[in-house]
Residue, then its C-alpha position, 0 to 999 in steps of 0.5 A: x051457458x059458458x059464453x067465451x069473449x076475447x078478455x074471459x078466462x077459460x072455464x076451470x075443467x075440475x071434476x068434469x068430463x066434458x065442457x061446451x062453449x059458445x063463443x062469437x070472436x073477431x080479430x083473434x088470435x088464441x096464440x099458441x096454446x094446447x089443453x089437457x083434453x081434446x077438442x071439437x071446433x065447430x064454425x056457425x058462420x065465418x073462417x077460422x084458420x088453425x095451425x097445429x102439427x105443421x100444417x095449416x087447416x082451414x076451418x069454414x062453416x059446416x066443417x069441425x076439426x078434432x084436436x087431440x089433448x096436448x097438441x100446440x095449435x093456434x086459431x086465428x080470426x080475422x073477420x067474426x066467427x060464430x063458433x062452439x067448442x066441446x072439450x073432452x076428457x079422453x081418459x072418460x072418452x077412450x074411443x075418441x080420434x089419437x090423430x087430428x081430422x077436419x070433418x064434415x058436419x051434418x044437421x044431427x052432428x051440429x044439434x048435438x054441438x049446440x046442445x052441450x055449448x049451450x048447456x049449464x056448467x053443471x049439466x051431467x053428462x053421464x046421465x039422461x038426457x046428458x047422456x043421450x046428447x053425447x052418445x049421439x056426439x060421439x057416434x057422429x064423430x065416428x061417422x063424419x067423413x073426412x075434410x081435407x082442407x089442409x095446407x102442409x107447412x115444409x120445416x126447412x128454414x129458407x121455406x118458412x120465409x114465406x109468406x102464408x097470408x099473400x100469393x105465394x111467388x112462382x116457383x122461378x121468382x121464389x128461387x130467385x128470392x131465396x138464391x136456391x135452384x128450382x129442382x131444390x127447392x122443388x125437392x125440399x117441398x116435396x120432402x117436407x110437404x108430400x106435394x111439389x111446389x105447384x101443388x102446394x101452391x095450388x092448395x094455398x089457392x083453394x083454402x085463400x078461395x074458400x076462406x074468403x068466400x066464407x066471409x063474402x069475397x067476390x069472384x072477381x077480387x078473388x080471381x086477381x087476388x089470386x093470380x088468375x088470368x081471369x073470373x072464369x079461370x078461377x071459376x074453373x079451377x074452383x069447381x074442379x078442386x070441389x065440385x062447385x062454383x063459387x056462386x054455389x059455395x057462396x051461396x051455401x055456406x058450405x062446402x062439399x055438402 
């Protein structure tokens, strides 16, 4: 089994047509980077947050993104992730997603992805069992709905001043800083980003909520650290964005299952 830590090179992809890999990562950052093929991402436990396409995606347990061969991306980890990742060739898997997708990933779909993680280097994945294992892949990734979890990034130069890893300010304090108008800055938002800025905001909230739940934050620290008035404030707002409670989440490990 081809097992990825901070300081490994990365397995040599000649004459193959598919490479898995286990790895468990803390306080990682791949940098930015691209691979000749595509990829398959997958968490077991902990967060990973990719940056790809200029957009922001959060990568919590039971979700996968797709990364298409040749797109820049950077992961990043700040608490231990348990995670596998699949590399394959499009030009063997034509049929393989042109766009980036963030997925959900059920039992089959998960068996699969730890099957060829877990595989030999020389495992032949064009014929049985190989082939059984990533036709079953392939098909589920056809199949898997879509995750939205994905924050875009606006390209203006005085907007990329802030900062993605604290509360972003309010609209009137994020004019003050920047010496623009509201009605400018909300105008640029929505030019770069499809959302106003209160809905930009609002997502940077949901994707901090879910990242940290995923690594064991609590209600309570969340609510503060997130600019609520109050545990039930938060509360609110994370089931109307889900579905579920926070406690629920938590308790899952998943979200939207």
């Amino acid at each position: 089994m081809p097992c990825l830590h901070a300081n490994n090179p990365f397995p040599d992809l000649r004459g193959r047509h598919a490479l898995g890999i286990a790895a468990r990562l803390a306080q990682h950052d791949s940098g930015l980077h691209q691979h000749p093929w595509g990829q398959i991402l997958y968490t077991h436990s902990g967060c990973i947050t990719v940056t790809l396409d200029q957009q922001l995606c959060l990568l919590p347990p039971k979700r996968l993104i797709w990364i298409p061969a040749l797109l820049p991306h950077q992961a990043q980890m700040s608490e231990q992730v348990d995670y596998r990742s699949v590399y394959l060739d499009p030009t063997h898997y034509p049929d393989l997603p042109s766009q980036v997708q963030l997925l959900a990933a059920n039992d089959l779909l998960i068996a699969a992805l730890d099957r060829i993680a877990q595989a030999d280097l020389d495992e032949n994945w064009d014929q049985p069992p190989g082939r059984h294992v990533m036709l079953v892949l392939l098909d589920e990734l056809q199949r898997a709905p879509n995750q939205a979890l994905f924050l875009p990034l606006p390209k203006d130069s005085r907007l990329q001043q802030i900062r993605l890893n604290t509360l972003p300010p309010a609209l009137n304090e994020l004019a003050r800083y920047l010496g623009a108008s509201e009605k400018t800055i909300s105008r640029l938002f929505k030019r770069d980003t499809g959302l106003n800025y209160q809905q930009w905001r609002q997502q940077w909230r949901l994707l901090k909520a879910i990242e940290q739940l995923s690594t064991g934050g609590r209600v309570t620290q969340l609510a503060s650290d997130l600019g609520f008035a109050s545990d039930s404030a938060f509360i609110a707002f994370f089931k109307e964005q889900t579905g579920l409670t926070p406690g629920h989440f938590s308790r899952q490990k998943r979200y939207f299952d």
